[in-house]
N, C-alpha and C positions, 0 to 999 in steps of 0.2 A: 221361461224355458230356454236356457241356451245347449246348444249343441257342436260341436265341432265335425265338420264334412273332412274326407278325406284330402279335401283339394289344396284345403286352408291348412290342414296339419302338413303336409309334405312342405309346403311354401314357409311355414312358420319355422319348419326346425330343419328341412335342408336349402331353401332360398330359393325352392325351383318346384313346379308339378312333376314326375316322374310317371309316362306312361307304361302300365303294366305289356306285359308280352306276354300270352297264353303259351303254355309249352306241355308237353309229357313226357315222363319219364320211363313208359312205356312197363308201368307196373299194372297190379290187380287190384283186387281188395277181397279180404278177408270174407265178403257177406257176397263173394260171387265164387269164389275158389271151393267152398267147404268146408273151409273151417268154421266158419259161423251161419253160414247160410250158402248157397248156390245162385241165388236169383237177383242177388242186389236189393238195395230198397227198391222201397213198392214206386217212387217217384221218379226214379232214376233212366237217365238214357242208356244206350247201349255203349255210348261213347264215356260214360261214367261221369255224366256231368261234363265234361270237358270239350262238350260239342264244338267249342269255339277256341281247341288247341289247335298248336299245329301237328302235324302229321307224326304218329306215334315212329313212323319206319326211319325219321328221319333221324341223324346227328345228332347231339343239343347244337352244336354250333349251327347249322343248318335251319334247324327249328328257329333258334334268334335272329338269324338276319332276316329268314322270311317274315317273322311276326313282327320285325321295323319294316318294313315295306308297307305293313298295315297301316302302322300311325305315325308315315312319315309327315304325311299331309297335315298334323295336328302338332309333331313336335317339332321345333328347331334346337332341340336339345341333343347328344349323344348315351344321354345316362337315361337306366329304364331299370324296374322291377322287373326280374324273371320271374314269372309264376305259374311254377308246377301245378296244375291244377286237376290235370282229368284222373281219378280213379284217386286212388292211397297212395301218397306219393312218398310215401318211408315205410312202405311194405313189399319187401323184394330181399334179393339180395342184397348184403350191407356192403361188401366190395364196391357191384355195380352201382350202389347209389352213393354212396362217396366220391365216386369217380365224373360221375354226373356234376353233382352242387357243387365240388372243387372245378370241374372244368368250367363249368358256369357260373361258380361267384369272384374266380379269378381274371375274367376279361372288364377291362376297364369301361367297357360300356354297361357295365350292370352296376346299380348301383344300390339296391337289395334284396335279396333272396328272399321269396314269399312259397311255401310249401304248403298245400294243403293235404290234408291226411284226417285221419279219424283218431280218435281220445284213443283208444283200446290198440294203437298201432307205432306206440311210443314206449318202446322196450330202454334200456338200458344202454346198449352201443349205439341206439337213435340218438337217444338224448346226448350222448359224450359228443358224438359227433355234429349236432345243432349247437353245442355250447363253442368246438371247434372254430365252426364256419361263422357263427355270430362274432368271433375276437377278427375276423378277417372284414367282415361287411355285416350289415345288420341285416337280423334273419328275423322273419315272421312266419309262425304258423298259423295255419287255417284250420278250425277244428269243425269239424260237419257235425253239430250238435243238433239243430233245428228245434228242436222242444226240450220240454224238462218236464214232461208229463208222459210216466212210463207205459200209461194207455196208450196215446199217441206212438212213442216207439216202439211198441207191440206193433201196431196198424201199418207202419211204413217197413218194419223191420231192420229198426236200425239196427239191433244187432249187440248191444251192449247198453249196462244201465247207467242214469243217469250220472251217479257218483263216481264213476271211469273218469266225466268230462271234468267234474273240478277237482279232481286228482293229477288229471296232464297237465289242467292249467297251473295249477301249484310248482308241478315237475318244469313247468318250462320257464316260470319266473324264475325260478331257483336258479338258472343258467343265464337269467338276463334277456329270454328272447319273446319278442312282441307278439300279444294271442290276439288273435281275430275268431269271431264266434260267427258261424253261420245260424241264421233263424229263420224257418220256413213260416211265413204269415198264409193263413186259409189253412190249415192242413186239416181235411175229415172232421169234424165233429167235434173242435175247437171253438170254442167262444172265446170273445173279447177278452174277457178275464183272463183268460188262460194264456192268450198270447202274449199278454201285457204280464202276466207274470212271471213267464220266460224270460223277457227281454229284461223286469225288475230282477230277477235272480242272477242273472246274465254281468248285466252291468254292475254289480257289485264285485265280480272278477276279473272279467274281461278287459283290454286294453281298446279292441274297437269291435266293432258287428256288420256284419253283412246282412241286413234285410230284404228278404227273396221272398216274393208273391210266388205260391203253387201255380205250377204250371203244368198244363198235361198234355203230353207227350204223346205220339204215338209209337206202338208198340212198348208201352208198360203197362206192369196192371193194374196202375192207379188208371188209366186209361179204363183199361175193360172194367174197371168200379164204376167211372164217374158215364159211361155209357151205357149202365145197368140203371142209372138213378140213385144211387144210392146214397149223392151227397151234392152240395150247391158248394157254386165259387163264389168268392167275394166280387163285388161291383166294385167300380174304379175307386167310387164315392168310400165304400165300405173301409177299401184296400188304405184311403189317406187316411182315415178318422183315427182307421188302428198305427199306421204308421207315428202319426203326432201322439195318440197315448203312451206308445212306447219309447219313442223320444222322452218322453216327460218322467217317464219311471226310470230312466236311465242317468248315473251324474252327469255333468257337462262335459269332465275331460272324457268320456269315452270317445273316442274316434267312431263317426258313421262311414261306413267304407262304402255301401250300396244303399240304398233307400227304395230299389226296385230289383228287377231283372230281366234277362231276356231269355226266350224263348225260342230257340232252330227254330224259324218261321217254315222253314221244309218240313217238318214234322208235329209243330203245333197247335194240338187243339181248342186247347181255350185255356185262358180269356182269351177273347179276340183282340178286344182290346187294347192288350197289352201292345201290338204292333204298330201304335206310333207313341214311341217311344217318348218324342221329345213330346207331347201332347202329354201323356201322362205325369215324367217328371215338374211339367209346368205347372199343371194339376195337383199333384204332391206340393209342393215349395207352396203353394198358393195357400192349401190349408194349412201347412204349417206357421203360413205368417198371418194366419187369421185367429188360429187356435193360441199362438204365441200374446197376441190380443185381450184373448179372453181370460188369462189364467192370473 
């Protein structure tokens, strides 16, 4: 089984790790406005994922210097990914978001534009303008896929069917720009099979993946489920065995961008676990170089 981590691919093909910067572009989504839904997914924070942006009121330029202040301690570099992440971040107005990714992929301290957004949120003047901003600096998008089993997106309420997501992904190779696939591992009444079959479907398009253990949230109503009884989380143990199957159905060049995630510990209700981070990632790498043994 070989795999390539995000750390190793930034360093192989631009000669440096580049720490990402959480930022907002102070958009919605589709599945909280009404047009596809009102409530969000059923997993989803109030902050729309992006618990760990900076401050939607701010600037972008403002948002960027504060989010170096974060990882000055870790970089002695000046070049960093921006990465729009909280909520739909090419769902708004196309003016205002032009005006954003142009102001932000034209400062010399950014050195690639990473956008996350939803498959069903890649219209026509999105796409012209990701093909734009990609001839300037390399532009990655983030597609909130999580499964490919339309049970499952029933259950969370993603909002759109599966075949939306390999249709952006199609639309966005056509223009050259690098897909990242998010996967939710545990999600409700999932088996192994099923998550591994995601991630094998997955990897046969995708350029890299983001693999995210369920997390639960307070104040969602995968919360008010998972406090009914109505479903079990994965064990740490569970969380690696799936991780390394899914590596394994996946080819080698795909980029592994997360191999876990985090949780607002302010608002987290389980796994508990998950809150020592480096404990767990140790955990993960451990079975994977055991499981890499056995095959």
């Amino acid at each position: 089984m070989k795999y390539t981590l995000l750390s190793s691919y930034l360093k192989n093909k631009y000669g440096k790790k580049y720490y990402k910067l959480s930022l907002s572009c102070s958009t919605t989504c589709p599945n909280r406005d009404g047009l596809c839904g009102d409530k969000g997914c059923i997993f989803c924070s109030s902050k729309g994922s992006g618990d760990f942006a900076q401050n939607v009121l701010l600037p972008v330029d403002k948002q960027i210097e504060r989010a170096k202040e974060l990882v000055k301690a870790k970089s002695d570099d000046n070049k960093y990914i921006a990465y729009f992440q909280a909520f739909t971040s090419t769902y708004g107005d196309f003016e205002y978001l032009r005006n954003v990714f142009y102001e932000t992929i034209k400062r010399d301290d950014i050195a690639i534009l990473s956008i996350a957004t939803r498959p069903d949120c890649l219209g026509d003047e999105i796409i012209k303008l990701l093909e734009e901003l990609n001839k300037n600096k390399p532009v990655w998008v983030e597609l909130g896929l999580q499964t490919i089993h339309e049970s499952s997106a029933v259950y969370i309420r993603r909002g759109y069917n599966t075949n939306v997501y390999f249709e952006a992904v199609k639309k966005l190779h056509a223009i050259g720009v690098h897909v990242i696939t998010h996967i939710i591992v545990g999600l409700p009444f999932e088996t192994k099979d099923m998550i591994v079959e995601t991630a094998r479907a997955v990897g046969k398009v995708t350029d890299g993946v983001k693999l995210q253990l369920l997390h639960i949230l307070k104040g969602t109503d995968l919360a008010t489920n998972f406090e009914k009884g109505e479903f079990d989380l994965l064990s740490l143990e569970e969380y690696a065995d799936i991780i390394c199957e899914c590596i394994n159905a996946m080819p080698e060049n795909i980029v592994i961008h997360r191999l876990t995630g985090d949780g607002d510990k302010n608002t987290l209700i389980a796994p508990l676990w998950t809150r020592d981070k480096k404990r767990v990632l140790n955990y993960i790498n451990h079975k994977i170089a055991v499981f890499e043994r056995t095959i």
